[in-house]
MDTraj code that builds the backbone (N, CA, C; nanometers):
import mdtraj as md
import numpy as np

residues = "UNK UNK UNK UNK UNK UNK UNK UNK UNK UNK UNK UNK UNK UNK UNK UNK UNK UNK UNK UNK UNK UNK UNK UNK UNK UNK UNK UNK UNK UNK UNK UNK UNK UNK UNK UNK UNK UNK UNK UNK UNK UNK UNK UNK UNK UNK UNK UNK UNK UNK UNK UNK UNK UNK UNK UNK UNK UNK UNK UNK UNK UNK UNK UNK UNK UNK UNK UNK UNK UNK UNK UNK UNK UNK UNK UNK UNK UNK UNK UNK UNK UNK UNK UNK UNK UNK UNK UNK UNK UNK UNK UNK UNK UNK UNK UNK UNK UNK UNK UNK UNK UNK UNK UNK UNK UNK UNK UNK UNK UNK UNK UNK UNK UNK UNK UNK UNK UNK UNK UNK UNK UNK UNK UNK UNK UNK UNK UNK UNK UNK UNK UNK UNK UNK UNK UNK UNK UNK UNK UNK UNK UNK UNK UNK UNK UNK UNK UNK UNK UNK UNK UNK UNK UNK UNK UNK UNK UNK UNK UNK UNK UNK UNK UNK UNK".split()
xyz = np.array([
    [-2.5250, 3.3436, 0.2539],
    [-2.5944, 3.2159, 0.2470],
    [-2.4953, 3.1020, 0.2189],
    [-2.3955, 3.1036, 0.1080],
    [-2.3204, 3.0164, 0.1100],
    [-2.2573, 2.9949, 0.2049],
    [-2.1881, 3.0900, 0.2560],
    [-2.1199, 3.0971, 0.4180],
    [-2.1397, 2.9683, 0.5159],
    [-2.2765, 3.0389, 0.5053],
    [-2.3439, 2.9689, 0.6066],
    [-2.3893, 2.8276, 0.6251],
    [-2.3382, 2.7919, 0.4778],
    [-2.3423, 2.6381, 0.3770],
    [-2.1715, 2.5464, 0.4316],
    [-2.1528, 2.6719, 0.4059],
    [-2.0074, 2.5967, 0.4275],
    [-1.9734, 2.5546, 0.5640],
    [-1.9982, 2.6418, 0.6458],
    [-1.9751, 2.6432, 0.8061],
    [-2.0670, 2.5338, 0.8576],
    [-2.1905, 2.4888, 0.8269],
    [-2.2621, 2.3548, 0.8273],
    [-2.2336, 2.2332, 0.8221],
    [-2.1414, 2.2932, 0.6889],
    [-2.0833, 2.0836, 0.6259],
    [-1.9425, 2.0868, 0.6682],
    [-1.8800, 2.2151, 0.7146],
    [-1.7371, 2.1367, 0.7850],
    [-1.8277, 2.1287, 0.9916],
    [-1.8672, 2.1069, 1.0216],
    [-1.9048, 2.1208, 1.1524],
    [-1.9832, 1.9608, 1.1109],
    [-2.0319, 1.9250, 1.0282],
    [-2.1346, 1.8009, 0.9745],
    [-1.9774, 1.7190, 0.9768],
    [-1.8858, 1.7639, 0.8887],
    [-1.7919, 1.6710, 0.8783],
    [-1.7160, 1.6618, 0.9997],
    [-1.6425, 1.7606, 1.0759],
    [-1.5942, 1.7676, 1.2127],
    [-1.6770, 1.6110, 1.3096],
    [-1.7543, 1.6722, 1.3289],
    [-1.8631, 1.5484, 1.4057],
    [-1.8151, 1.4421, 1.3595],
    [-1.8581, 1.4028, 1.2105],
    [-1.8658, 1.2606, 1.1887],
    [-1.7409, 1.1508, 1.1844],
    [-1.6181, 1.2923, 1.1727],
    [-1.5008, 1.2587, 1.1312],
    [-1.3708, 1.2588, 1.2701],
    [-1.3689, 1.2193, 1.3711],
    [-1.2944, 1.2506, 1.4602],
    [-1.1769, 1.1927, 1.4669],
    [-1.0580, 1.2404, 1.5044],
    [-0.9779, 1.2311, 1.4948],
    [-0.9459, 1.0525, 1.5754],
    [-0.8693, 0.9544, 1.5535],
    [-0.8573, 0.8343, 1.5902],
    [-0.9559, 0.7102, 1.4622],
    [-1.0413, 0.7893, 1.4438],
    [-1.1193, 0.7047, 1.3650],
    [-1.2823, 0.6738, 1.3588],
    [-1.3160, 0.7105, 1.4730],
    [-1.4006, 0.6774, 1.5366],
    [-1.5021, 0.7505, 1.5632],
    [-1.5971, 0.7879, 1.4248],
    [-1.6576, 0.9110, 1.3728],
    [-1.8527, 0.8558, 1.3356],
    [-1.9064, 0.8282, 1.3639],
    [-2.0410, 0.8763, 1.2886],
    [-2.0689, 0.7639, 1.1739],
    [-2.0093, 0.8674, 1.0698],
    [-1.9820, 0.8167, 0.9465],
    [-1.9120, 0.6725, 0.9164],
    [-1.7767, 0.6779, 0.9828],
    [-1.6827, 0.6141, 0.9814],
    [-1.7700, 0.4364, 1.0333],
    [-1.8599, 0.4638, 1.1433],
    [-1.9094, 0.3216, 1.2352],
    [-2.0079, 0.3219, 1.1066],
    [-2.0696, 0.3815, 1.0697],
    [-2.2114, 0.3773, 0.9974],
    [-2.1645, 0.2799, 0.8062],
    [-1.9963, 0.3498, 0.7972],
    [-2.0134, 0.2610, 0.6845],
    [-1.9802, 0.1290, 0.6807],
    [-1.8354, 0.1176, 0.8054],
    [-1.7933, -0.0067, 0.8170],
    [-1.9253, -0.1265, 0.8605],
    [-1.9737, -0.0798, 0.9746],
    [-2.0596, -0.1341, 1.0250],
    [-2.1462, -0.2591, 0.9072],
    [-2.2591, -0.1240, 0.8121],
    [-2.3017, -0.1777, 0.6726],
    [-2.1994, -0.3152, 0.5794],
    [-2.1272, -0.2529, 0.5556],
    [-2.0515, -0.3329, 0.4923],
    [-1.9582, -0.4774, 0.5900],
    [-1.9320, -0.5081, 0.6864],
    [-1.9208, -0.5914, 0.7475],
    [-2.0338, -0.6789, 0.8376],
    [-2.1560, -0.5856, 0.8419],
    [-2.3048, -0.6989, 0.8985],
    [-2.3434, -0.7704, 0.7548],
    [-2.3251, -0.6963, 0.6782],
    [-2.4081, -0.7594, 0.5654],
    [-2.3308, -0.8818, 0.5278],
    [-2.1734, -0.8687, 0.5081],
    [-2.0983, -0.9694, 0.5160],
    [-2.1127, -1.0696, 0.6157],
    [-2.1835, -1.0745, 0.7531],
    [-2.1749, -1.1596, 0.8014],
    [-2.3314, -1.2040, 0.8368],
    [-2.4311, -1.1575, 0.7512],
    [-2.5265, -1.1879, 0.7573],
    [-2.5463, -1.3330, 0.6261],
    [-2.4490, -1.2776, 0.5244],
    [-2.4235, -1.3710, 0.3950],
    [-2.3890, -1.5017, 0.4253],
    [-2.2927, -1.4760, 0.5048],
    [-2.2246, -1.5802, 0.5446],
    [-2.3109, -1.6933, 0.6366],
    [-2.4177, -1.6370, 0.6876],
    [-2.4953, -1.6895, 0.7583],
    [-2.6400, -1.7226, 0.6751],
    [-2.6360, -1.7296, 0.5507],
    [-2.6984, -1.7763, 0.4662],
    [-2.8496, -1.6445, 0.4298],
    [-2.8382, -1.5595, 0.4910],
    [-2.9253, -1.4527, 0.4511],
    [-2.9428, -1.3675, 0.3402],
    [-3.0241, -1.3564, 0.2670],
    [-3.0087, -1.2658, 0.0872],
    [-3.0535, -1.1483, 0.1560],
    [-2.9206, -1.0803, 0.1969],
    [-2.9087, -0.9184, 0.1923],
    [-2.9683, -0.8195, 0.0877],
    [-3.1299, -0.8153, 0.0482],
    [-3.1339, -0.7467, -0.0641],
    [-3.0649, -0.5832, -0.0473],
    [-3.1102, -0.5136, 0.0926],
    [-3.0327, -0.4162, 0.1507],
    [-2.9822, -0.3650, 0.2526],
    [-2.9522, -0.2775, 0.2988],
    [-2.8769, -0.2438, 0.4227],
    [-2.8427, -0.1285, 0.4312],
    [-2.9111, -0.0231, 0.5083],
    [-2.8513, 0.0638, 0.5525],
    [-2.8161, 0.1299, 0.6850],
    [-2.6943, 0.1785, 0.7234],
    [-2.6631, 0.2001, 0.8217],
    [-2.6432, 0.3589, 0.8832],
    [-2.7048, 0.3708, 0.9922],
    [-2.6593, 0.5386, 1.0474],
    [-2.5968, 0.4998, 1.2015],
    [-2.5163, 0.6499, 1.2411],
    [-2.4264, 0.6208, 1.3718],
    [-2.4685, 0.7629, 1.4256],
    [-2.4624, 0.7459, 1.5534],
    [-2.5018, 0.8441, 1.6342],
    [-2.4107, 0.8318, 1.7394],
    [-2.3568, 1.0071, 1.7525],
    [-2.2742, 0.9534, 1.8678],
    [-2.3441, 1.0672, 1.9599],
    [-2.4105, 0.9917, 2.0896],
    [-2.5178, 1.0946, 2.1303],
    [-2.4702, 1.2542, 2.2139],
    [-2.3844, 1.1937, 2.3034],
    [-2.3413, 1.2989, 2.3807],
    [-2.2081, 1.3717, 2.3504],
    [-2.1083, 1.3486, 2.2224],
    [-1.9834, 1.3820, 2.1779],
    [-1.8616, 1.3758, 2.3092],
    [-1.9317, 1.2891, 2.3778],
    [-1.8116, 1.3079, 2.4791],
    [-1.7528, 1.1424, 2.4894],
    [-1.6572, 1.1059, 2.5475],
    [-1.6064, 0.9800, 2.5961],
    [-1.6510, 0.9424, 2.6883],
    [-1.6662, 0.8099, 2.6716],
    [-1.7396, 0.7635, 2.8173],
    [-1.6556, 0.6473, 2.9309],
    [-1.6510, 0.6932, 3.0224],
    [-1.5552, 0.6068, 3.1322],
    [-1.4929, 0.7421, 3.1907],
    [-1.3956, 0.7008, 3.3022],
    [-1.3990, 0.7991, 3.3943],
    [-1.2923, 0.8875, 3.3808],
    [-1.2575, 0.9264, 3.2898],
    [-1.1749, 1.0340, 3.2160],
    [-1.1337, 1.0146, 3.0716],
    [-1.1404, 1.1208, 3.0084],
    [-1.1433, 1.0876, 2.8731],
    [-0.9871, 1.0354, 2.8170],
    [-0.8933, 1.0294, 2.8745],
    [-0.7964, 0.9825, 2.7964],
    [-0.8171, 0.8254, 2.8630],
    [-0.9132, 0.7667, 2.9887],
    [-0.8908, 0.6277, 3.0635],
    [-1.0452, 0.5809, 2.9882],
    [-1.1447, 0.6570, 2.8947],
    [-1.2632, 0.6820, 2.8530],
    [-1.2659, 0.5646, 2.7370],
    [-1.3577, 0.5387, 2.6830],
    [-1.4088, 0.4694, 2.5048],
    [-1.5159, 0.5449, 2.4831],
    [-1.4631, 0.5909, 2.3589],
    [-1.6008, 0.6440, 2.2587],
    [-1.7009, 0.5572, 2.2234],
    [-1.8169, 0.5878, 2.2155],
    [-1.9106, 0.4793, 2.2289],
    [-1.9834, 0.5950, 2.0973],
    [-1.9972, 0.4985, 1.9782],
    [-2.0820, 0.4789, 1.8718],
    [-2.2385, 0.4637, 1.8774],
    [-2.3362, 0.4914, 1.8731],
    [-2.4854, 0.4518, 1.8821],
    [-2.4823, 0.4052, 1.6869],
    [-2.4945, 0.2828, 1.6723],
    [-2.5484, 0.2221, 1.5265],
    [-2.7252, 0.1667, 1.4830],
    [-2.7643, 0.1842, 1.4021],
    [-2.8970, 0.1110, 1.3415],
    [-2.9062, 0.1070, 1.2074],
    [-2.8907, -0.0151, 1.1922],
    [-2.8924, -0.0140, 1.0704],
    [-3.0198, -0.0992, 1.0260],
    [-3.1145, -0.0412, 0.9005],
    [-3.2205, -0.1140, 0.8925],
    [-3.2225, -0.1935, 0.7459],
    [-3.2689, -0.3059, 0.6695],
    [-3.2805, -0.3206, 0.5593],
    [-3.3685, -0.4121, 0.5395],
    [-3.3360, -0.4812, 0.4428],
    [-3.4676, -0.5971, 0.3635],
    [-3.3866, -0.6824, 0.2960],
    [-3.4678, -0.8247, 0.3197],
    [-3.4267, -0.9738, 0.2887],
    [-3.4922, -0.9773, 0.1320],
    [-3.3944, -1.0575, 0.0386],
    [-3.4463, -1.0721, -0.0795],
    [-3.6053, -1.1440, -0.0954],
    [-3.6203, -1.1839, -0.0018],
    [-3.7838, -1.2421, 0.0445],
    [-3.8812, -1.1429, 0.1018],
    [-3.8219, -1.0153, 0.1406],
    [-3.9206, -0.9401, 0.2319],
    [-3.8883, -0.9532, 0.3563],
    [-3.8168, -0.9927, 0.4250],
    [-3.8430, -0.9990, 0.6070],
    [-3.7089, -0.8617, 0.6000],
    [-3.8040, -0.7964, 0.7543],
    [-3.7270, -0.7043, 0.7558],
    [-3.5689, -0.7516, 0.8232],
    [-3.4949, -0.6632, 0.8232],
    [-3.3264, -0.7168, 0.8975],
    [-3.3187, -0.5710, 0.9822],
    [-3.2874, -0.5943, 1.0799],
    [-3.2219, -0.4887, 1.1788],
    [-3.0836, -0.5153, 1.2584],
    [-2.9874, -0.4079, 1.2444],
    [-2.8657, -0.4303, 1.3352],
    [-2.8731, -0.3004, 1.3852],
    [-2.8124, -0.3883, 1.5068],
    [-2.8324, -0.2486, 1.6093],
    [-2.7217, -0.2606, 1.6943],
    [-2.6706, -0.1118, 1.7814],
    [-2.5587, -0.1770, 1.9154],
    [-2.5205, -0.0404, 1.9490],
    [-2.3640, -0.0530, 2.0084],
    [-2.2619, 0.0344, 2.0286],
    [-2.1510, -0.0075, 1.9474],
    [-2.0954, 0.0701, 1.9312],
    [-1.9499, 0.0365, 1.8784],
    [-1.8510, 0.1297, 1.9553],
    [-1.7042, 0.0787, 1.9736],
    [-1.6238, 0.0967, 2.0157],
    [-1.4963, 0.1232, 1.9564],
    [-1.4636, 0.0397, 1.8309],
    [-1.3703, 0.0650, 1.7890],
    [-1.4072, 0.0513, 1.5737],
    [-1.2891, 0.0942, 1.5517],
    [-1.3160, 0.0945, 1.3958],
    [-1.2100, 0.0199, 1.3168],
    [-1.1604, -0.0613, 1.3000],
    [-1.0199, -0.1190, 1.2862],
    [-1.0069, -0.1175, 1.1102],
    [-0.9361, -0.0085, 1.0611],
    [-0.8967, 0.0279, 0.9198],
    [-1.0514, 0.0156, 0.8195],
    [-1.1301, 0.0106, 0.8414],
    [-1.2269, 0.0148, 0.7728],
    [-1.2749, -0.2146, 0.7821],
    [-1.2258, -0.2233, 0.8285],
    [-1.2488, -0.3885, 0.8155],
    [-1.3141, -0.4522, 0.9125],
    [-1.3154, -0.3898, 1.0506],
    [-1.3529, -0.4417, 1.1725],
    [-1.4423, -0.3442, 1.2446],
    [-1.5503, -0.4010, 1.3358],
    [-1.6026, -0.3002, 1.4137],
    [-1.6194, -0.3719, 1.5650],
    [-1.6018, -0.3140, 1.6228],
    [-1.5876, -0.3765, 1.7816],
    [-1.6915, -0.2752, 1.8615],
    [-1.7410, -0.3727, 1.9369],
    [-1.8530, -0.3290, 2.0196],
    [-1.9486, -0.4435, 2.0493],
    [-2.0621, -0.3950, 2.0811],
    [-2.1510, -0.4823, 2.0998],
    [-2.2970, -0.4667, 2.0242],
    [-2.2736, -0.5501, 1.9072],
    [-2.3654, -0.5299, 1.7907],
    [-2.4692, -0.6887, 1.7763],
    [-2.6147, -0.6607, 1.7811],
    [-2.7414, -0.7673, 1.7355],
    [-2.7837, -0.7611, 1.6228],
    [-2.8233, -0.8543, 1.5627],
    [-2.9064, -0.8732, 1.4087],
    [-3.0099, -0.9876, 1.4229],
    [-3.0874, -0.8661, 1.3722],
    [-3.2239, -0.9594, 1.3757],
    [-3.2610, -0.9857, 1.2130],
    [-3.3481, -1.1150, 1.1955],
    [-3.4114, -1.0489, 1.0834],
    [-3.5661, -1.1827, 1.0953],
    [-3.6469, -1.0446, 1.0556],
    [-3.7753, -1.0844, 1.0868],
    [-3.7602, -1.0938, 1.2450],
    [-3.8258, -1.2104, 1.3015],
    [-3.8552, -1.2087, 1.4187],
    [-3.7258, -1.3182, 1.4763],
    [-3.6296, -1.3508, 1.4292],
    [-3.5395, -1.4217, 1.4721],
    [-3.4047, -1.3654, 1.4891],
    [-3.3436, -1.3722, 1.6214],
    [-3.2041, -1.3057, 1.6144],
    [-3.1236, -1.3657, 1.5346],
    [-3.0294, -1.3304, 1.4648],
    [-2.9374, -1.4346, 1.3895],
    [-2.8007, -1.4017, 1.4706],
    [-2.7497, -1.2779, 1.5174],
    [-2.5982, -1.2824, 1.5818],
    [-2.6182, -1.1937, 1.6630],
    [-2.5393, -1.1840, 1.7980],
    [-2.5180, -1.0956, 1.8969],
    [-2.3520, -1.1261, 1.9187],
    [-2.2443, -1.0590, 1.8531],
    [-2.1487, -1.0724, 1.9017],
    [-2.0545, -0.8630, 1.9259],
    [-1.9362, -0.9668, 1.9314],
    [-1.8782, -0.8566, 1.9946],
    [-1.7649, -0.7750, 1.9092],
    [-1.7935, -0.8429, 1.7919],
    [-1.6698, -0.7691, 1.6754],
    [-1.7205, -0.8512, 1.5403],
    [-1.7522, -0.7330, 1.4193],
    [-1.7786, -0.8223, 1.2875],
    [-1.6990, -0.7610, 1.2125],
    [-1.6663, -0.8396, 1.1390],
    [-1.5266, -0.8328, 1.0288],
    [-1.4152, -0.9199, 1.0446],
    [-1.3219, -0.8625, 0.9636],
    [-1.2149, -0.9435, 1.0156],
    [-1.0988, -0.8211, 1.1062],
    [-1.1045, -0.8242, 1.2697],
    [-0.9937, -0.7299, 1.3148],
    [-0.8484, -0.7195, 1.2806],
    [-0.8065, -0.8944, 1.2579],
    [-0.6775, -0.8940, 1.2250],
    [-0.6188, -0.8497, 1.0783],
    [-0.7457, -0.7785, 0.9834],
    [-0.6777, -0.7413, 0.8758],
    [-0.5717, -0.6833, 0.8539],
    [-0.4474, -0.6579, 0.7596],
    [-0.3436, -0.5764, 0.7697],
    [-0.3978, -0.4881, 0.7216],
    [-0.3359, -0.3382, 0.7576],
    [-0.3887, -0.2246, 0.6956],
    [-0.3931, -0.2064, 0.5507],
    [-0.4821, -0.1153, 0.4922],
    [-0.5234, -0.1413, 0.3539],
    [-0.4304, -0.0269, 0.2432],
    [-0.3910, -0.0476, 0.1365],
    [-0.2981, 0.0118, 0.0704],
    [-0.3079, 0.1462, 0.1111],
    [-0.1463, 0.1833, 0.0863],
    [-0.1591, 0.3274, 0.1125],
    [-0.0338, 0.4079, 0.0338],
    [-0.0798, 0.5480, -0.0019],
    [-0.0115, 0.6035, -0.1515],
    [0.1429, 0.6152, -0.1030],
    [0.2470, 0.5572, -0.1751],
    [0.3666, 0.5892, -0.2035],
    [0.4249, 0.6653, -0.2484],
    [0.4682, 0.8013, -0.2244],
    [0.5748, 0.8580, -0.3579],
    [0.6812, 0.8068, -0.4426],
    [0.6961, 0.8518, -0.5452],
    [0.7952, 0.7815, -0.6209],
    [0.9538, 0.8249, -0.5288],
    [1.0246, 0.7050, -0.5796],
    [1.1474, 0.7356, -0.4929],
    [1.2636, 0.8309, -0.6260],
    [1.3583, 0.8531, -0.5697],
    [1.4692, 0.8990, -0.6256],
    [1.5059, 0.8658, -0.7323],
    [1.5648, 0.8664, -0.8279],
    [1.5852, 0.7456, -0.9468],
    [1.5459, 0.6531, -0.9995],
    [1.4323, 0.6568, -0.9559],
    [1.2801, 0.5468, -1.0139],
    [1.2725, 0.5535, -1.1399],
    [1.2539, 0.5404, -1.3087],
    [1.2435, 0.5674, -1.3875],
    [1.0781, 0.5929, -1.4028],
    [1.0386, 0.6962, -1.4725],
    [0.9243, 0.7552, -1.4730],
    [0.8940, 0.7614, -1.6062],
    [0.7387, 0.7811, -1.6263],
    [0.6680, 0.7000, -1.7307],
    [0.6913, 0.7810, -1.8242],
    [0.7124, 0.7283, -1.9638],
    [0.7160, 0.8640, -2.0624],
    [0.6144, 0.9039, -2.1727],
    [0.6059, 0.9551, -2.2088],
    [0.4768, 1.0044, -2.3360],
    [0.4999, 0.9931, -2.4565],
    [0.4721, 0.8953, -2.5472],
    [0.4760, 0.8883, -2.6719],
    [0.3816, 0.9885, -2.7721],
    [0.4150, 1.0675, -2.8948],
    [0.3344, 1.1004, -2.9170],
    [0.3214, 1.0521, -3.1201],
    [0.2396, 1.0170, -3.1355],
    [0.2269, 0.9568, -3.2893],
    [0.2101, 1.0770, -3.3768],
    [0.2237, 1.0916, -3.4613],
    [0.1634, 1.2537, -3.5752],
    [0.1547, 1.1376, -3.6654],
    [0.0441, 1.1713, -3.7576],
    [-0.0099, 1.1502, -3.8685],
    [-0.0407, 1.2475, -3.9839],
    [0.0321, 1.2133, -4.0709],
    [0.0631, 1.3442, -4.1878],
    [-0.0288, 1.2616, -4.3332],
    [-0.1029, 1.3436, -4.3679],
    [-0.2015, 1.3277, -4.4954],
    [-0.1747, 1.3825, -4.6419],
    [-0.0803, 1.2719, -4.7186],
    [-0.0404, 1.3401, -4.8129],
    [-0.0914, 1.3463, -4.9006],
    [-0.1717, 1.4360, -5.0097],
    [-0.2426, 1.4053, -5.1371],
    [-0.1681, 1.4084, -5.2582],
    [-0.2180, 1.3296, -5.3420],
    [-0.1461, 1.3279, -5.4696],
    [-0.1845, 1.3725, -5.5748],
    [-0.1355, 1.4001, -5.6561],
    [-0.1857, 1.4870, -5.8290],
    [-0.2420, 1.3915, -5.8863],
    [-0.3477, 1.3945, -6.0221],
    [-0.4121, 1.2964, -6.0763],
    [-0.3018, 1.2856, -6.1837],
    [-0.2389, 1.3616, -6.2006],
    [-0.1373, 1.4140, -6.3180],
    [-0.0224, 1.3253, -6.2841],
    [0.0572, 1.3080, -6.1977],
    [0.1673, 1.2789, -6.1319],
    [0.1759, 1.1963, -6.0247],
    [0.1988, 1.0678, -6.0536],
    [0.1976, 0.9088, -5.9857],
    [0.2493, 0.9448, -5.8465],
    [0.2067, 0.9098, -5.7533],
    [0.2390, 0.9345, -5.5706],
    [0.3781, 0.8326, -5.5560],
    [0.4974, 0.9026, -5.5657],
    [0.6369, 0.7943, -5.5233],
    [0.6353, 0.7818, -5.3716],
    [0.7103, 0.7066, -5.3651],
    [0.7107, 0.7411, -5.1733],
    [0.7455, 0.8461, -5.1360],
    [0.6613, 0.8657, -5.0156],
    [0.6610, 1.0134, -4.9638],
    [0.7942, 1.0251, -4.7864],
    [0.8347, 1.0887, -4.8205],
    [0.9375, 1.1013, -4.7040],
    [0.8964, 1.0724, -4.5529],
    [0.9198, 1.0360, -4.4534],
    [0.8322, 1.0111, -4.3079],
    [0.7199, 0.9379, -4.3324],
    [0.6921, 0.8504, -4.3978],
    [0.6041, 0.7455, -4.4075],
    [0.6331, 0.6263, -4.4197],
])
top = md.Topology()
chain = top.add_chain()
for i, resn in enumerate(residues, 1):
    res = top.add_residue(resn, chain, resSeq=i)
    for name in ("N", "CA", "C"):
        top.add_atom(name, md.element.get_by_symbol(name[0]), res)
traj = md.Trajectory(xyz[None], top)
């Protein structure tokens, strides 16, 4: 049974996670987090937002897969701090470091479109930090350690100073 747990959620993750970037998951979070940003910006109270990606047929589309674009299916549904519903919807095409999404994405909310464009975020972001090893002769952090020693004294015999204190 566990097995069979495991072999699920790496095949769940495989899918969502494809190699280039351009995964499921990957459109579904950027997506969220850059409509809502540009729904703000457009004066809308995002109370929420959520986003799912579907990629329907796992294949590339155009006339060979290395001359091909992966094509994303997105919907994302939520609610205006007033109640009107918000919907974004589209394709996506590309995923640019978590900052950008390219494709062709609409937002509605309530009964009014507010954007139909072709990339939200910012694409030209520079890529976002990434872990360094320490180099060669770097000086490295060290560990202090304090001890605290509890000395008692005789009622008999006055406490002089005690040594390491």
């Amino acid at each position: 049974m566990a097995a069979a747990g495991l072999v699920v959620l790496a095949t769940a993750a495989a899918v969502a996670c494809r190699p280039g970037g351009l995964g499921s998951a990957t459109v579904a979070y950027t997506t969220d987090r850059t409509a809502t940003a540009a729904l703000e910006r457009r004066h809308v109270n995002v109370a929420w937002l959520t986003c799912t990606g579907r990629d329907g047929d796992g294949r590339t589309h155009g006339t060979s897969p290395t001359a091909g674009t992966t094509v994303v299916s997105v919907d994302c549904q939520g609610r205006t701090g007033d109640g009107r519903d918000i919907a974004v919807t589209g394709q996506v095409t590309e995923v640019v470091d978590g900052a950008c999404v390219r494709g062709d994405l609409t937002a509605r909310v309530g009964d009014r479109q507010v954007f139909r464009v072709d990339g939200l975020g910012d694409c030209s972001a520079p890529p976002g930090p990434t872990y360094r090893p320490p180099t060669v002769g770097r000086p490295e952090p060290t560990v202090t350690v304090t001890v605290t020693r509890t000395v008692l004294c005789r009622t008999v015999d006055p406490c002089g100073p005690v040594t390491g204190k």
